[in-house]
Chimera marker file (.cmm) of the C-alpha trace (Angstrom):
<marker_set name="trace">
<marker id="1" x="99.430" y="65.457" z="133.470" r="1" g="1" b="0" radius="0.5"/>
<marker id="2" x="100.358" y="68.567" z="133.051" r="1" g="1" b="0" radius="0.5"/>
<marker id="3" x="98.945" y="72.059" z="131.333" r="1" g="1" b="0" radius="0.5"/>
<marker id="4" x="98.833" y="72.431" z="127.369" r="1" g="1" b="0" radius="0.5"/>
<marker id="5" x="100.512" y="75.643" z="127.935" r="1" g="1" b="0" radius="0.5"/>
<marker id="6" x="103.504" y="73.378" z="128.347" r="1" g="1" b="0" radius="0.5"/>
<marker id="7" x="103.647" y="70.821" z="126.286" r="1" g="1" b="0" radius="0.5"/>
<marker id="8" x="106.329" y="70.643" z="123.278" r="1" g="1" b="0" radius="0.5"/>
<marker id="9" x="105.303" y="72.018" z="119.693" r="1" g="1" b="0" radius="0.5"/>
<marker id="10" x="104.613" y="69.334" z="117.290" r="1" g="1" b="0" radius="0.5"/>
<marker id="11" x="103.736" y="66.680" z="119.861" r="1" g="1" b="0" radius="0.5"/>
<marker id="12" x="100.693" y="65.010" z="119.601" r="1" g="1" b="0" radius="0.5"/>
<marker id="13" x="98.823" y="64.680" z="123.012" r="1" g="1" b="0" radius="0.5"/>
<marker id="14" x="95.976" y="63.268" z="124.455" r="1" g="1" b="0" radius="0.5"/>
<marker id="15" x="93.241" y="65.846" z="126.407" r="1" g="1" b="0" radius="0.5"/>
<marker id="16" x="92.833" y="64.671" z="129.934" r="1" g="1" b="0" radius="0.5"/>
<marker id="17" x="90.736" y="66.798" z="131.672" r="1" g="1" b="0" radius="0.5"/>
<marker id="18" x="89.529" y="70.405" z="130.774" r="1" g="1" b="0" radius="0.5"/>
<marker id="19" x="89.195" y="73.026" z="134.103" r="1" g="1" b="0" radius="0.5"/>
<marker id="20" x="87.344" y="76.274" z="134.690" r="1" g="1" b="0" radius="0.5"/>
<marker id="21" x="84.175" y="77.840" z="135.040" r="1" g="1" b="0" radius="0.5"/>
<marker id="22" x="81.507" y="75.678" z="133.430" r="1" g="1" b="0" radius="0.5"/>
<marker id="23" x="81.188" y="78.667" z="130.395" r="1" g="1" b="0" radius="0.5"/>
<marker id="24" x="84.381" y="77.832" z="129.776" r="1" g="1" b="0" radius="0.5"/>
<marker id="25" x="84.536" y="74.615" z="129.505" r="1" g="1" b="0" radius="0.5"/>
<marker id="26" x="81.440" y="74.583" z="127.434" r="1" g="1" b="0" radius="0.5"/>
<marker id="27" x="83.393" y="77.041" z="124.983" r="1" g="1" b="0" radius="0.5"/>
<marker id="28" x="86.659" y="74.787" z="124.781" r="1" g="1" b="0" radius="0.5"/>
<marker id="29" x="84.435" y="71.867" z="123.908" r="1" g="1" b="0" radius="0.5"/>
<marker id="30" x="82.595" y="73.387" z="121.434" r="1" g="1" b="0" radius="0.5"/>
<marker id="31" x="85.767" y="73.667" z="120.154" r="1" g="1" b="0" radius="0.5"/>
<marker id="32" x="86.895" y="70.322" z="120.186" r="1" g="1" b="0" radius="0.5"/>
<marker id="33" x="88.727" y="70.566" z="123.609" r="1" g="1" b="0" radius="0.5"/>
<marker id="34" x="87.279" y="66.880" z="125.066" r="1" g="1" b="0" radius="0.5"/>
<marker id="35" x="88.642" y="64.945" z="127.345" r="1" g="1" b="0" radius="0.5"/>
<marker id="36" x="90.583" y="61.478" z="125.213" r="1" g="1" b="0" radius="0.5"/>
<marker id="37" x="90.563" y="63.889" z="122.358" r="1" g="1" b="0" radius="0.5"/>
<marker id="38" x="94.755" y="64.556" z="120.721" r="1" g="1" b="0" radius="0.5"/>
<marker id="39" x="95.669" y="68.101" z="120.468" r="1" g="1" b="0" radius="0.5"/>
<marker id="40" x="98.867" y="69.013" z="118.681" r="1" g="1" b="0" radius="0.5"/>
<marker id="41" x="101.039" y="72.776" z="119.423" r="1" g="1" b="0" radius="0.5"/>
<marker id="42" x="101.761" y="73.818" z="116.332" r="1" g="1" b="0" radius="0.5"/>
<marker id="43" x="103.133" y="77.653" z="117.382" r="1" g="1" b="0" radius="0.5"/>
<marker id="44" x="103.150" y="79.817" z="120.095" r="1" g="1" b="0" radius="0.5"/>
<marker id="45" x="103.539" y="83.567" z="119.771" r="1" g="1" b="0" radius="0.5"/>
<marker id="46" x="102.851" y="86.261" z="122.910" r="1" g="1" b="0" radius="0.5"/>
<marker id="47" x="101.430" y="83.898" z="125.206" r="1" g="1" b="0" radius="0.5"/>
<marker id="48" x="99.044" y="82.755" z="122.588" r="1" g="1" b="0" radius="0.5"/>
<marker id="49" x="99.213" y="78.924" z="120.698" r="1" g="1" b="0" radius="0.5"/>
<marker id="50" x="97.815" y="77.824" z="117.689" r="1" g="1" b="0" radius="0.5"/>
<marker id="51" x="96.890" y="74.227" z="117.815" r="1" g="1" b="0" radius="0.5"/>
<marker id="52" x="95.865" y="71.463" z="116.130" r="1" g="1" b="0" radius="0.5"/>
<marker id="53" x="92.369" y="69.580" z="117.229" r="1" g="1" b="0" radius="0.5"/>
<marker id="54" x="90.037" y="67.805" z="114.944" r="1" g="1" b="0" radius="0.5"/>
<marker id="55" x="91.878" y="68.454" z="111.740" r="1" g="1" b="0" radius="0.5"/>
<marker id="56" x="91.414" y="72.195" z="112.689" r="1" g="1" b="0" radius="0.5"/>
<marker id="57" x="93.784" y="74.699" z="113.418" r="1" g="1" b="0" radius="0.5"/>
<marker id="58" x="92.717" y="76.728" z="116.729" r="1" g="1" b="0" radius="0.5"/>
<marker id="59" x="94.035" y="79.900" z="118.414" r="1" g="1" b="0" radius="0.5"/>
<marker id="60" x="93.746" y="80.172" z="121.812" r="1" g="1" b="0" radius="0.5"/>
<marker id="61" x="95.459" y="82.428" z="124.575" r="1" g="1" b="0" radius="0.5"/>
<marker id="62" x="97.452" y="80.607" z="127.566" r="1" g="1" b="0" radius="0.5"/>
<marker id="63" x="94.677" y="81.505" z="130.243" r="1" g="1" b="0" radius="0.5"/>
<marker id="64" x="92.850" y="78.617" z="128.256" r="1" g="1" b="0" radius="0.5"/>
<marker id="65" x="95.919" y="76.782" z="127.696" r="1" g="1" b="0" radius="0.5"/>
<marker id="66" x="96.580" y="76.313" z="131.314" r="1" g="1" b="0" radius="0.5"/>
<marker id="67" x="93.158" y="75.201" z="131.823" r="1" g="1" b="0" radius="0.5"/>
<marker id="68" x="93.684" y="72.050" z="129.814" r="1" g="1" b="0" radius="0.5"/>
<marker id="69" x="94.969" y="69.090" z="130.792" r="1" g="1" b="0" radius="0.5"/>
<marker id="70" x="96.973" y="66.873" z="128.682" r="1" g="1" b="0" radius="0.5"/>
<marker id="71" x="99.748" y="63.814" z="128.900" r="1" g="1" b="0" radius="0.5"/>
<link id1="1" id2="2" r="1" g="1" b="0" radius="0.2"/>
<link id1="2" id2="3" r="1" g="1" b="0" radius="0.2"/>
<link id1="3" id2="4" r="1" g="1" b="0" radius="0.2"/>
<link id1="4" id2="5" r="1" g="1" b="0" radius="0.2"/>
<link id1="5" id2="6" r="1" g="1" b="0" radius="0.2"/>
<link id1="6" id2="7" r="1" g="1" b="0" radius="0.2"/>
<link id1="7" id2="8" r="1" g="1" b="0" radius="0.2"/>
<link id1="8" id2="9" r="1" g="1" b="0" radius="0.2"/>
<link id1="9" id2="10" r="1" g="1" b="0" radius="0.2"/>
<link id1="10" id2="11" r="1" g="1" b="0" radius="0.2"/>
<link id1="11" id2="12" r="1" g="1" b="0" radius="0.2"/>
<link id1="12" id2="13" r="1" g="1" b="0" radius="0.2"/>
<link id1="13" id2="14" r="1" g="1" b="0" radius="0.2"/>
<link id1="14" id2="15" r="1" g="1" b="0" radius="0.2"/>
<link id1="15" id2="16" r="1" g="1" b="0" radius="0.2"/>
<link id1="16" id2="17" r="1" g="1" b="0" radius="0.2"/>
<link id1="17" id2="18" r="1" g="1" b="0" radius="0.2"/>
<link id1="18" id2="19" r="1" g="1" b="0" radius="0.2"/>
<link id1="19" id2="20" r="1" g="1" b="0" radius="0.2"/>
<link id1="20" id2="21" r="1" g="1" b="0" radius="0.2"/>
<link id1="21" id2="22" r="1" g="1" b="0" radius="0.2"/>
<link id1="22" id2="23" r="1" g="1" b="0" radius="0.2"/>
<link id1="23" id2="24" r="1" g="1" b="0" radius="0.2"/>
<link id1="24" id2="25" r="1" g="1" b="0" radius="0.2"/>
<link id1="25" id2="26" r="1" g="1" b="0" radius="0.2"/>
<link id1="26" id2="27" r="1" g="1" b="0" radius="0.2"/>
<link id1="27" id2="28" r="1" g="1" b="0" radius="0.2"/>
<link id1="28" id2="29" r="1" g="1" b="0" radius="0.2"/>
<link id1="29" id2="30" r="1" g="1" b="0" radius="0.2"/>
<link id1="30" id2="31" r="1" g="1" b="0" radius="0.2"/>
<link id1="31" id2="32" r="1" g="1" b="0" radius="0.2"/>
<link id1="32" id2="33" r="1" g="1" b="0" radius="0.2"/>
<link id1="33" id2="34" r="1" g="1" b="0" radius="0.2"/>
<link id1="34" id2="35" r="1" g="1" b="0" radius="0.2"/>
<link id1="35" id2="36" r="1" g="1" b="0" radius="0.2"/>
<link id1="36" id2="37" r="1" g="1" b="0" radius="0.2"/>
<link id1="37" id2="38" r="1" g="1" b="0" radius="0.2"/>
<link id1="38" id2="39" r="1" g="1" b="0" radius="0.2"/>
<link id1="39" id2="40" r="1" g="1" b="0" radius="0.2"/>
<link id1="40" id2="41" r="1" g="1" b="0" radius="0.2"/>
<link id1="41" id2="42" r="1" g="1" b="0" radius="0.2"/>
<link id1="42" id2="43" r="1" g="1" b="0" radius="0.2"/>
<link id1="43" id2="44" r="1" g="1" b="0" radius="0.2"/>
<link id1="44" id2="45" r="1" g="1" b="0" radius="0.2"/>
<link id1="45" id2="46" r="1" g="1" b="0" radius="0.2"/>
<link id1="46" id2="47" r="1" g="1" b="0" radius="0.2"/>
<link id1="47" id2="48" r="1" g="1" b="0" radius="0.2"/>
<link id1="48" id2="49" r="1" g="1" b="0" radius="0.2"/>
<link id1="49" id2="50" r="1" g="1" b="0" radius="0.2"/>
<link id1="50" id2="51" r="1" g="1" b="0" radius="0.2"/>
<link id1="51" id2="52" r="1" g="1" b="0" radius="0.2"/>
<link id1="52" id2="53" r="1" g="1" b="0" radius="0.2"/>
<link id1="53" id2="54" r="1" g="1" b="0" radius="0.2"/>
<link id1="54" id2="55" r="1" g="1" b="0" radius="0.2"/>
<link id1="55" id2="56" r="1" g="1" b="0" radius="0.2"/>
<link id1="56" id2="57" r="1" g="1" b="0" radius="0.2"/>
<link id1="57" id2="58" r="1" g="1" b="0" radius="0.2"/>
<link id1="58" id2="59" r="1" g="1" b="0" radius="0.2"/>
<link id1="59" id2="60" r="1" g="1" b="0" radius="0.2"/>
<link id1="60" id2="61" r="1" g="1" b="0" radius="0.2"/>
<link id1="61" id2="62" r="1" g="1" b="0" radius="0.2"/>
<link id1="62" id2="63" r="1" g="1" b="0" radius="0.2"/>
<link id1="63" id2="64" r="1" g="1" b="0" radius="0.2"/>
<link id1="64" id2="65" r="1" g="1" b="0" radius="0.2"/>
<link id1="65" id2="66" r="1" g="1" b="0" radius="0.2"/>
<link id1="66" id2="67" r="1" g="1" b="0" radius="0.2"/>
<link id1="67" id2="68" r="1" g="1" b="0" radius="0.2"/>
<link id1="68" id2="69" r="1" g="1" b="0" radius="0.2"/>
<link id1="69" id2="70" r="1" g="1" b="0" radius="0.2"/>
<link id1="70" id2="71" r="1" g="1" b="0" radius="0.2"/>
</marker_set>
């Protein structure tokens, strides 16, 4: 496992485990950000990744990209 800050752009991966306060967690699923779900990098710019999840694109910042586990 290791974070989705990470992982390779382009590479599908499968979410593991998703960390951090429970507001936070709640946020990132409500996003799609569950654990078996595939998230894809499609660019990173400044810290900051856009990514693939449920056949929507999502920006988030790499503070929530470390706090998401993938393999």
């Amino acid at each position: 496992m290791m974070p989705l800050s990470m992982v390779k752009e382009g590479e599908p991966n499968v979410i593991r485990k998703v960390g951090g306060k429970e507001e936070t967690k709640r946020f990132l699923e409500n996003l799609g950000f569950v654990a078996g779900g595939t998230v894809t990098v499609i660019s990173r710019a400044d810290g900051n990744m856009i990514v693939n999840i449920r056949d929507s694109r999502v920006a988030i910042g790499k503070e929530m990209a470390n706090r998401i586990m993938v393999s």
